[in-house]
N, C-alpha and C positions, 0 to 999 in steps of 0.2 A: 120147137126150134132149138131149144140146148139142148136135146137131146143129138138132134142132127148134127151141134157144132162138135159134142163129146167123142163121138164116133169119126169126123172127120183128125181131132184130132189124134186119135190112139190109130187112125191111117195114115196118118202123116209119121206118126213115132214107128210106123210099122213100113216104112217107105213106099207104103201108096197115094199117090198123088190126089189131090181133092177131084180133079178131075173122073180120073179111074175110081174113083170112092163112089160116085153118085151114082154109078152102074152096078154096085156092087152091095149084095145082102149083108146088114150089120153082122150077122153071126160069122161070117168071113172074114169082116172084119177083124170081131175079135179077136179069131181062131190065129190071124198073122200079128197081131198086134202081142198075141201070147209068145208065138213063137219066137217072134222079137226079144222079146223079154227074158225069154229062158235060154238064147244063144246067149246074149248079149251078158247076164252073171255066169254062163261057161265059162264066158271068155275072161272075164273079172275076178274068176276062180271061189264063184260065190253058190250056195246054194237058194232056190229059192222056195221057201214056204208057203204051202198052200192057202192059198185066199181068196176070198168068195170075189170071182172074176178073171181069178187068174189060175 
């Protein structure tokens, strides 16, 4: 079950809704939850360094 809650939330930081989250494979998840991540310090004018998960 926290693994289910962990994923819905790096879907919600990645703006997929909990709804659209439950039809959707974790590793999609994560793939948009990175993508997230790596606009998001574009935008902050940040680099971001490689991390197991990200």
């Amino acid at each position: 079950m926290t693994r289910a809650r962990e994923y819905y939330g790096y879907a919600l930081i990645a703006g997929i809704s909990v709804s659209e989250a439950r039809h959707m494979l974790p590793g999609f998840i994560m793939d948009m939850y990175k993508l997230r991540a790596e606009h998001d310090a574009r935008l902050a004018g940040a680099k971001i360094a490689r991390r197991i998960g990200l």
